[in-house]
C-alpha positions as CSV (number, residue, x, y, z in Angstrom):
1,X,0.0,0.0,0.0
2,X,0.8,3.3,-0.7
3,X,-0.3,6.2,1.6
4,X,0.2,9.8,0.5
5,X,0.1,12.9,2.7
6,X,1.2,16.0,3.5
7,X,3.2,16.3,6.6
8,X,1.3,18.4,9.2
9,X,-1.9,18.4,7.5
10,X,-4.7,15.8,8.5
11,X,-3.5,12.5,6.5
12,X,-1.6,12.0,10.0
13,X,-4.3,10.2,10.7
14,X,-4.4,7.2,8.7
15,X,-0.8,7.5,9.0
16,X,-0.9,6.8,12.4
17,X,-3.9,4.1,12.0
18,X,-1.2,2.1,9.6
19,X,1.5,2.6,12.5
20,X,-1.0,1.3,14.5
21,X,-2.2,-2.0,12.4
22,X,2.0,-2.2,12.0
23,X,1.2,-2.7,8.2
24,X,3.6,-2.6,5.6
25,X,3.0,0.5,3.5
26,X,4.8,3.7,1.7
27,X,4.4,7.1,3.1
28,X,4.7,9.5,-0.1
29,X,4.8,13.4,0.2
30,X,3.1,15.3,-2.1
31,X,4.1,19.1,-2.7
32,X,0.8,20.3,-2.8
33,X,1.4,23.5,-4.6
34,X,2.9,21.5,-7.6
35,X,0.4,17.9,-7.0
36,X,3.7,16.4,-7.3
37,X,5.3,13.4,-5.9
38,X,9.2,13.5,-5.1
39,X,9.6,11.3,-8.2
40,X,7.8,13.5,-10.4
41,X,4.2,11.6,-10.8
42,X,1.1,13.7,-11.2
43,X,-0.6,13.5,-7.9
44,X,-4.1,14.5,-9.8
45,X,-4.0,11.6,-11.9
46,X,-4.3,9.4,-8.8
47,X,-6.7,11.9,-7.0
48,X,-8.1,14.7,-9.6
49,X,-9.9,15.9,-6.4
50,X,-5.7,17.1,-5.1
51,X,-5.9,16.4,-1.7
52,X,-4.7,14.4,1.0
53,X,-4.5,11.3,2.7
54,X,-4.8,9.1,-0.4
55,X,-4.3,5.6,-0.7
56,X,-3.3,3.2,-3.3
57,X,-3.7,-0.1,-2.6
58,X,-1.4,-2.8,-3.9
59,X,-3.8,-4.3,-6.9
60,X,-3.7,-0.2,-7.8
61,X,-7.2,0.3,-6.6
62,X,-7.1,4.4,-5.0
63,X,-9.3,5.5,-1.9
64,X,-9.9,8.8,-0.9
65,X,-11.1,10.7,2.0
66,X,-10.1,10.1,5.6
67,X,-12.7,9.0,7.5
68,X,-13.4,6.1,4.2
69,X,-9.7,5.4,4.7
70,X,-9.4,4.6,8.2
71,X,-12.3,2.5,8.6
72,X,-10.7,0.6,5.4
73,X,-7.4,0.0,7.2
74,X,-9.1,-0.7,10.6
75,X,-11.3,-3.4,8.6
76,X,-8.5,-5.4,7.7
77,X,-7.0,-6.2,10.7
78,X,-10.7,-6.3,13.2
79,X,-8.7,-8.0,15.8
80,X,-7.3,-4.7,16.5
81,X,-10.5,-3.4,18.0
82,X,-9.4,-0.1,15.7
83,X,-13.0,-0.2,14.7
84,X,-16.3,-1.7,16.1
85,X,-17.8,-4.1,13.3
86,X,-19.6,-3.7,10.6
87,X,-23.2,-3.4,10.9
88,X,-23.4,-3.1,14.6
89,X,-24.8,0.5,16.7
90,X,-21.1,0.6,17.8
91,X,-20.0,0.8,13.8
92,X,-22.6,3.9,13.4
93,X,-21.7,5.6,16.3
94,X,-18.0,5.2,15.2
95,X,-19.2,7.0,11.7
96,X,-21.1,9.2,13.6
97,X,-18.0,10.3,15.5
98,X,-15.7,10.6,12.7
99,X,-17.9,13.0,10.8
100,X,-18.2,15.1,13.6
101,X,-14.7,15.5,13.6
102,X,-14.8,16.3,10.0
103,X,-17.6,18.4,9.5
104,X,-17.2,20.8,12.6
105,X,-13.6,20.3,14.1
106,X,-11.6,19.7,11.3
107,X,-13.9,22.2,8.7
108,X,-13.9,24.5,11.7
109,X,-10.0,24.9,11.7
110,X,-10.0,25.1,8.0
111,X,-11.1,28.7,7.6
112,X,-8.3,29.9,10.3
113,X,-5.6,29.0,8.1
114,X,-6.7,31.5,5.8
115,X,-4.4,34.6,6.0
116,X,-6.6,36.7,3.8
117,X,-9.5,36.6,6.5
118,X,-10.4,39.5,8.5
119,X,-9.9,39.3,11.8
120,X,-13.7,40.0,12.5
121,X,-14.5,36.7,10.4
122,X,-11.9,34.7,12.0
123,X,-13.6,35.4,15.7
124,X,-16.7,34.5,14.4
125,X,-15.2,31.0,12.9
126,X,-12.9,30.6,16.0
127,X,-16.4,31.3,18.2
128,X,-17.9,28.2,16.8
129,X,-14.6,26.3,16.7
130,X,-14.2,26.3,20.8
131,X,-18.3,25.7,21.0
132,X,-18.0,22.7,19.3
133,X,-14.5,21.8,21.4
134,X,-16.6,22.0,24.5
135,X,-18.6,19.1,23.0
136,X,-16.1,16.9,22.4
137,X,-14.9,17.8,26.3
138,X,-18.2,17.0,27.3
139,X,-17.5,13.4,25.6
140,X,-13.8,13.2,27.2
141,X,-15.4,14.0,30.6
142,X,-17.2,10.5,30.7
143,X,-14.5,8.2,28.9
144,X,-10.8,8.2,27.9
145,X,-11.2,8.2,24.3
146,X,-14.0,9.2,22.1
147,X,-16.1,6.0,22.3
148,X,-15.2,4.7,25.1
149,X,-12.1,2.9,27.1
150,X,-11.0,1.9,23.9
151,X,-8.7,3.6,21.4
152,X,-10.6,3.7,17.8
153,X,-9.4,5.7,14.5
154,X,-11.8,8.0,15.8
155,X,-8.9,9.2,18.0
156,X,-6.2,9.5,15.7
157,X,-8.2,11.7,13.4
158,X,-9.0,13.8,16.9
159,X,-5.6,14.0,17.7
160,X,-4.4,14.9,14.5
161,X,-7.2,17.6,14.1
162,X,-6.2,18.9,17.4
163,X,-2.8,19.3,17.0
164,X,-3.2,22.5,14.5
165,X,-4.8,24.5,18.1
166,X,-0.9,25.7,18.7
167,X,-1.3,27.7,15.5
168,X,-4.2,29.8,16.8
169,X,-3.1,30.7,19.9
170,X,-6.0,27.9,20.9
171,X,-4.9,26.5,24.4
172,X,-6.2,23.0,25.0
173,X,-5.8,23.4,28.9
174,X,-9.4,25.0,29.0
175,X,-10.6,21.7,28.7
176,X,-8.8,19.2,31.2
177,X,-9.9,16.4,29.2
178,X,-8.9,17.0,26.0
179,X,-5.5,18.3,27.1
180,X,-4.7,14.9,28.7
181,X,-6.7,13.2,25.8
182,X,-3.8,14.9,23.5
183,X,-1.2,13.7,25.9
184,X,-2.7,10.3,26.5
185,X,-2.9,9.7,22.5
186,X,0.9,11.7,22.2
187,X,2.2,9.2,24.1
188,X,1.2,6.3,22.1
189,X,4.2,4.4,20.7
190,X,2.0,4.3,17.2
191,X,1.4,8.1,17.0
192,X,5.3,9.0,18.2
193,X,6.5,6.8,15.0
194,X,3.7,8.3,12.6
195,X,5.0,11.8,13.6
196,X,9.1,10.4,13.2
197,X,8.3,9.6,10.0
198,X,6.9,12.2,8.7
199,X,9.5,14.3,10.3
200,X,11.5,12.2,8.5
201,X,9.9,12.9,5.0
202,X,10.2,16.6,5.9
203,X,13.9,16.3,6.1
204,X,14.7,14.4,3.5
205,X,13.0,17.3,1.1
């Protein structure tokens, strides 16, 4: 398998999932000003949509979109317990979960990193960003991890999502149980090796 990313951006994530799983796979950067790959392949020609995580599995068949992707990977190995199973409430609420994530804290960072917006509009974006924080606190209150005592890719796309707060001046200590949530995921050895390599990627460049 092939997983391409940026590094920084939210294909940590499945990055991390793969670390995880302890799957073989490639980590390919793509320069996402140019859609190229360090070898000089057209990114768009494996994903016209130009963005990251993408994955190319090994009979060349490509995948798309994070939250598809992680449930993919998770699927292959169940015993992992990345996942709940298919077709049970514990699946949906994992899906549930996951577009959450996408839809209001991951889309809610998204307009911050837009240089060209006034500050007025920023507040207003950053307003609903911390709102929507304070529910997933409320979640963290009851449990360790998002759905539970148990670690799910639901987490590693929190964690990544989370990580871009230190670029906003957004201190996760407001909420006690996301700040340890951050540690508590930071400190697993999966997630340390996911951010090495792409550390390692960034070097290399």
């Amino acid at each position: 398998m092939k997983l391409f990313i940026s590094p920084g951006a939210c294909s940590l994530s499945p990055n991390i999932v793969l670390h995880e799983l302890g799957l073989p796979f490639d980590l390919i950067k793509v320069d996402m000003k140019t859609k190229k790959t360090p070898d000089g392949t057209d990114f768009l020609a494996l994903n016209p949509k130009g963005y990251i995580p993408t994955l190319q599995l090994d009979n060349g068949d490509v995948l798309t979109e994070g939250a598809a992707i992680v449930q993919y990977l998770a699927d292959l190995k169940p015993e992992s317990k990345l996942a709940p199973a298919n077709g049970t409430f514990e699946r949906s609420r994992l899906q549930e979960t996951l577009n959450f994530i996408a839809t209001e804290i991951h889309k809610g960072f998204s307009p911050l990193f837009n240089s060209a917006l006034p500050d007025e509009v920023r507040e207003i974006f950053k307003k609903k960003l911390l709102h929507r924080l304070g529910e997933i606190a409320t979640t963290l209150d009851k449990h360790d991890y998002l759905l539970g005592e148990q670690f799910t890719v639901a987490d590693a796309y929190l964690f990544t999502v989370l990580g871009w707060s230190k670029h906003f001046a957004i201190d996760l200590n407001q909420w006690p149980t996301i700040a340890k949530f951050y540690e508590r995921v930071a400190a697993r050895p999966a997630v340390k090796a996911a951010i090495a390599a792409e550390a390692a990627l960034n070097k290399a460049a």
